[in-house]
LUMLO-117752 format. One record per residue (C-alpha): residue in one letter; chain; x, y, z. Coordinates in steps of 0.02 Angstrom, whole numbers, padded with zeros to 5 digits. Last residue first. Layout:
BEGIN
+----+----+--------+--------+--------+
| aa | ch |     px |     py |     pz |
+----+----+--------+--------+--------+
|  a |  A |      X |      Y |      Z |
...
+----+----+--------+--------+--------+
# end
This chain:
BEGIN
+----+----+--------+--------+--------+
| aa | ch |     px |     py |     pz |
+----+----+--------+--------+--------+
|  x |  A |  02520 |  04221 |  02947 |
|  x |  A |  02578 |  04360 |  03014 |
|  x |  A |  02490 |  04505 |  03119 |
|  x |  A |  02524 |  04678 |  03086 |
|  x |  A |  02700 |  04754 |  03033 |
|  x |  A |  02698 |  04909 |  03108 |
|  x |  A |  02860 |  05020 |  03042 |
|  x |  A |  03005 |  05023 |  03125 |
|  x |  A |  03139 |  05163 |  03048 |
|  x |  A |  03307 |  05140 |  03118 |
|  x |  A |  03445 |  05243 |  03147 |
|  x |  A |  03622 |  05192 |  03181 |
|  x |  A |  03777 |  05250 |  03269 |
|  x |  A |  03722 |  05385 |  03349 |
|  x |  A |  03871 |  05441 |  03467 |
|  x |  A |  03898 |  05419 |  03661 |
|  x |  A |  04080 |  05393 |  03651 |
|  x |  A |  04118 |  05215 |  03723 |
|  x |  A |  03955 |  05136 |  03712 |
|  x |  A |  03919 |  05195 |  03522 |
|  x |  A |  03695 |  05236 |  03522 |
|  x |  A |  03569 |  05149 |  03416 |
|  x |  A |  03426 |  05267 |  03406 |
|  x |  A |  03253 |  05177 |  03370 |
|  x |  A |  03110 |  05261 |  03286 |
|  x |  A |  02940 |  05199 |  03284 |
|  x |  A |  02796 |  05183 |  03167 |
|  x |  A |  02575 |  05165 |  03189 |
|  x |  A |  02552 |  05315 |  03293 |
|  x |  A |  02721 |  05386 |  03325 |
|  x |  A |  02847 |  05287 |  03468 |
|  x |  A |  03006 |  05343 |  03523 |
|  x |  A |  03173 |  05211 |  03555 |
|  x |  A |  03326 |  05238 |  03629 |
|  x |  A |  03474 |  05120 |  03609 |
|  x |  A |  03604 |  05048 |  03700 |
|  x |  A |  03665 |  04898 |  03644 |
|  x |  A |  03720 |  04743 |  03791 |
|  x |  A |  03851 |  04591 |  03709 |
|  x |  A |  03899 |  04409 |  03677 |
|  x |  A |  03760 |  04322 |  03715 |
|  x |  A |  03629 |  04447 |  03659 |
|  x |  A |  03573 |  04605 |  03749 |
|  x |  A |  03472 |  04758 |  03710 |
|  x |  A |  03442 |  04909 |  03808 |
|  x |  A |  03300 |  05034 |  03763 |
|  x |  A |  03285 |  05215 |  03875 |
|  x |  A |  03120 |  05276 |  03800 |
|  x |  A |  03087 |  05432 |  03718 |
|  x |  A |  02946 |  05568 |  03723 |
|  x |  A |  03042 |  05673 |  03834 |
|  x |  A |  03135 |  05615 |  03987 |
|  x |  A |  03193 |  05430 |  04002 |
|  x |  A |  03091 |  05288 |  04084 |
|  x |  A |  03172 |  05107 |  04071 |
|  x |  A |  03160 |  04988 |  03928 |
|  x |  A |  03219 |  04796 |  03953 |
|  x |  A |  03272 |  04687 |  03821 |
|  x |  A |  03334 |  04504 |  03796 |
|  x |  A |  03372 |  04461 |  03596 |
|  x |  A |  03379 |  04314 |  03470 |
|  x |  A |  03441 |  04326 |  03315 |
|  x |  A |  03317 |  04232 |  03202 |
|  x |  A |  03385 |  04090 |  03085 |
|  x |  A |  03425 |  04153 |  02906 |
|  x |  A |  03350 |  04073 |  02743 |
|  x |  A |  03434 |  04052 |  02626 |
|  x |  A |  03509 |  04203 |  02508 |
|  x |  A |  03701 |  04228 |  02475 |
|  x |  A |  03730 |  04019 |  02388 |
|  x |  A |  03599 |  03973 |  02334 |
|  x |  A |  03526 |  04136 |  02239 |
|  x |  A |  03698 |  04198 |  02201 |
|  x |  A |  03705 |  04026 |  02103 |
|  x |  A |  03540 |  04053 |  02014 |
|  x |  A |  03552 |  04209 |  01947 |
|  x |  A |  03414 |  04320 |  01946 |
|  x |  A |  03490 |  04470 |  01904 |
|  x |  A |  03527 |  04500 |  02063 |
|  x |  A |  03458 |  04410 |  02196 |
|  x |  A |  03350 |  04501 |  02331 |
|  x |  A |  03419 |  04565 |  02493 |
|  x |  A |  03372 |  04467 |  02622 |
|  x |  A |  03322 |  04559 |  02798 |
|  x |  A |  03374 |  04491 |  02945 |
|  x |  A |  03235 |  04406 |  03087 |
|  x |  A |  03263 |  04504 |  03229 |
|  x |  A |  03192 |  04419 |  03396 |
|  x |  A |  03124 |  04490 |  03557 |
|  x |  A |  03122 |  04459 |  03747 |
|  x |  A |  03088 |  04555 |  03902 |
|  x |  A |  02905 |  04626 |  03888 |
|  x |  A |  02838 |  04499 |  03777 |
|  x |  A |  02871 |  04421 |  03568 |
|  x |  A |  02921 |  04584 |  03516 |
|  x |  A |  02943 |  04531 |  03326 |
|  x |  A |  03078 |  04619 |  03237 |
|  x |  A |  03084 |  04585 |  03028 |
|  x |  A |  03240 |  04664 |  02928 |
|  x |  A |  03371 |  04791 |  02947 |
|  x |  A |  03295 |  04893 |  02832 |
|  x |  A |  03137 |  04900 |  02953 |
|  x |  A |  02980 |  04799 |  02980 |
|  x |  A |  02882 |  04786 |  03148 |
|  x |  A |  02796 |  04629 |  03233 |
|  x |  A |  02680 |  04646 |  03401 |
|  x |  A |  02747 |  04714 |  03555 |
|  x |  A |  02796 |  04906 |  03592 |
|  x |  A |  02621 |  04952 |  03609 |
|  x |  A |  02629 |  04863 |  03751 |
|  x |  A |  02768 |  04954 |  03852 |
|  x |  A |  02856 |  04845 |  03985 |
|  x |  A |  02927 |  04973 |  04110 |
|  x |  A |  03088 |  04979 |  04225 |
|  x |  A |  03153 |  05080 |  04378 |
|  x |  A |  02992 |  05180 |  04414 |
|  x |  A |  03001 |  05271 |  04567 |
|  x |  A |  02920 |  05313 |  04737 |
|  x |  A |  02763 |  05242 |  04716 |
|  x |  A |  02624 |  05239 |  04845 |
|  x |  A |  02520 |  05082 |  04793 |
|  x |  A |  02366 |  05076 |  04890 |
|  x |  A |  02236 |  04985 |  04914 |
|  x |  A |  02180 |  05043 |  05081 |
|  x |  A |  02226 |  04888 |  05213 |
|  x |  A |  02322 |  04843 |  05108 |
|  x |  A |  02424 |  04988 |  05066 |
|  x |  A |  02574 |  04937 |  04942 |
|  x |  A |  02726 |  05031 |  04962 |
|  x |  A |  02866 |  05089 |  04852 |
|  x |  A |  02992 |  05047 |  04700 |
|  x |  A |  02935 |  05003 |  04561 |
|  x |  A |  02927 |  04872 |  04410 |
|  x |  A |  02790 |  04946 |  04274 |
|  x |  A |  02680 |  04867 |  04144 |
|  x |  A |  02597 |  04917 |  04009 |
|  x |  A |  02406 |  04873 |  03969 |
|  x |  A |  02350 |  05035 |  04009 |
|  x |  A |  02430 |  05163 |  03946 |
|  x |  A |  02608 |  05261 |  03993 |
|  x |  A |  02664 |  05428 |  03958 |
|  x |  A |  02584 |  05506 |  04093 |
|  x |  A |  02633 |  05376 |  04222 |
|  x |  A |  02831 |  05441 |  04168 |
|  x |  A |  02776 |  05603 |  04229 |
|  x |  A |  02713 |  05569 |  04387 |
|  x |  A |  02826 |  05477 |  04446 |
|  x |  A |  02964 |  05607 |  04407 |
|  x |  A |  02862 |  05727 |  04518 |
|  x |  A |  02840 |  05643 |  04670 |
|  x |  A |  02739 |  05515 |  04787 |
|  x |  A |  02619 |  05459 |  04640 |
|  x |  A |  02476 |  05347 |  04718 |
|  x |  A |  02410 |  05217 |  04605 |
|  x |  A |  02262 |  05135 |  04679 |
|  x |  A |  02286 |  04962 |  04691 |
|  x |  A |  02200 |  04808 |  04604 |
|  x |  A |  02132 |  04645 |  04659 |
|  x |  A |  02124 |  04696 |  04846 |
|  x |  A |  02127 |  04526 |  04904 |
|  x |  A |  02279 |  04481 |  04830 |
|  x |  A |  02313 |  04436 |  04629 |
|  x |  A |  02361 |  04621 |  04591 |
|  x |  A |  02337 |  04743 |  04456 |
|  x |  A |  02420 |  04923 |  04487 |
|  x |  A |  02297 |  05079 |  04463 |
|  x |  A |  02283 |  05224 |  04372 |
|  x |  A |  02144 |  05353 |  04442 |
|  x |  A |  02045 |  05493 |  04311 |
|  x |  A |  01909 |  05366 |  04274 |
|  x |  A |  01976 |  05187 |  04290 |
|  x |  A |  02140 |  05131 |  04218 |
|  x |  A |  02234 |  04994 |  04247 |
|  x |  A |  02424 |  04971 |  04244 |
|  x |  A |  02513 |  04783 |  04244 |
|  x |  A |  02611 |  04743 |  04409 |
|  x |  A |  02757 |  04776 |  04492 |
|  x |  A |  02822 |  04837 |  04657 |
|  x |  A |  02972 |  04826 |  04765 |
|  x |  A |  02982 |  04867 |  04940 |
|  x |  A |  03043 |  05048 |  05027 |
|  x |  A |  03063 |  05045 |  05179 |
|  x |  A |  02956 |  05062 |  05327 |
|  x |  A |  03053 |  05189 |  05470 |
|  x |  A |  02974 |  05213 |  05660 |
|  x |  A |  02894 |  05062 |  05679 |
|  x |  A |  03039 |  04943 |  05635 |
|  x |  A |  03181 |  05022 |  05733 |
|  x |  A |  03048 |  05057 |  05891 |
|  x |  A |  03013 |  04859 |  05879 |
|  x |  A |  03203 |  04824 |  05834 |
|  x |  A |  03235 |  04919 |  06013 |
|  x |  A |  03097 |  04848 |  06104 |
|  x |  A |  03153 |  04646 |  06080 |
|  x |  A |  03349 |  04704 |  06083 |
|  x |  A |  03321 |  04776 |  06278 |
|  x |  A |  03188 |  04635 |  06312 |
|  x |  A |  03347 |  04526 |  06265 |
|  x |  A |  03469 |  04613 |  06363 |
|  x |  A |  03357 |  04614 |  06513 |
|  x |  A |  03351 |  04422 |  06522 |
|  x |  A |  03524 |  04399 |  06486 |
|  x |  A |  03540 |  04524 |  06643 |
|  x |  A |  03599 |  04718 |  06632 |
|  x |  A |  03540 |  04780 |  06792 |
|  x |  A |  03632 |  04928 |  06788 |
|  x |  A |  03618 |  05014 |  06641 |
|  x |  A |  03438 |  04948 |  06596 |
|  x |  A |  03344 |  05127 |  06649 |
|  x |  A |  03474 |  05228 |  06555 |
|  x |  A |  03477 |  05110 |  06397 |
|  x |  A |  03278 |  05136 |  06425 |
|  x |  A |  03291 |  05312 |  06417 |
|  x |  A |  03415 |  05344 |  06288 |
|  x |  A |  03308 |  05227 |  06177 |
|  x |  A |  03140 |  05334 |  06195 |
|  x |  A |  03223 |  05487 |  06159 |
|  x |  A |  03295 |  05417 |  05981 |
|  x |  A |  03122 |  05364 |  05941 |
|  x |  A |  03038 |  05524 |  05980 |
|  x |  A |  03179 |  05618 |  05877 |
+----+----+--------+--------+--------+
# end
């Protein structure tokens, strides 16, 4: 309301003399009041820390690291479920004269337990980052050995290749979207200690389509 008095008067005071010179003080003041009075919003991202009870935001700047402040509820729920290690794109403020991030919300996160390899019926996954993963399909074996079935039903398959990004959801589960060239799955996706379970939902009427069970692979050779 300050700001909005402060224009009135000097449009008042600049009424009548209004010069190319005045005009431009005029535009000069009114972006400064403008810029002072509302900061927006920015985006933020960076990989969570964790020291005592504070998370914080690693950065490459003088501050090194930021102090993770939570500006509402919703924030502060989705930090709970997340460890150190993962990362987070957000949308807020960085401090630097303070260090520190005051986050309005979390749009997208990179979960690290989620990379590494995992098994399921559908064959081998391997979570190569926090964007990009590949399936490798499973082979059934040959039946009764025969040579020909062998050939011709069981080489080797290439890798389907995969872009993903995971986004905050309520609960224990994660929001999971998949996309290869031709299309974008949405899934969900909730991790136990050493397993996780992935919902594969239909895009036109909401249903489970598919369940999968991932178990943790560990590291191959």
């Amino acid at each position: 309301m300050q700001s909005n008095n402060r224009v009135v008067l000097l449009l008042t005071r600049l009424r009548s003399h209004e010069t190319s010179s005045d005009m431009r003080i005029l535009l000069f003041v009114l972006t400064f009041v403008m810029a002072t009075g509302t900061i927006a919003a920015q985006p933020l991202r960076g990989t969570l820390l964790k020291s005592g009870q504070d998370l914080f935001l690693q950065s490459n700047d003088a501050c090194g690291k930021y102090r993770i402040d939570s500006k509402n509820d919703d924030v502060t729920n989705i930090l709970i479920k997340l460890a150190p290690g993962d990362s987070v794109n957000a949308t807020g403020d960085f401090d630097t004269d303070k260090c520190v991030a005051a986050i309005e919300s979390i749009d997208y996160v990179g979960l690290k337990r989620f990379l590494g390899n995992w098994i399921s019926k559908e064959g081998l996954i391997t979570v190569h980052d926090f964007s990009t993963l590949s399936l490798y399909p499973a082979v059934p074996s040959p039946i009764n050995n025969d040579p020909a079935a062998k050939s011709s039903n069981f080489s080797v398959f290439k890798p389907q290749e995969y872009k993903y990004s995971v986004t905050p959801s309520d609960g224990k589960e994660w929001v999971l979207f998949l996309s290869d060239t031709q299309s974008t799955t949405f899934a969900t996706i909730q991790f136990a200690k050493e397993a996780a379970v992935v919902k594969i939902y239909d895009s036109e009427n909401g249903n489970v389509n598919k369940v999968l069970i991932l178990s943790r692979a560990g590291t191959l050779k």
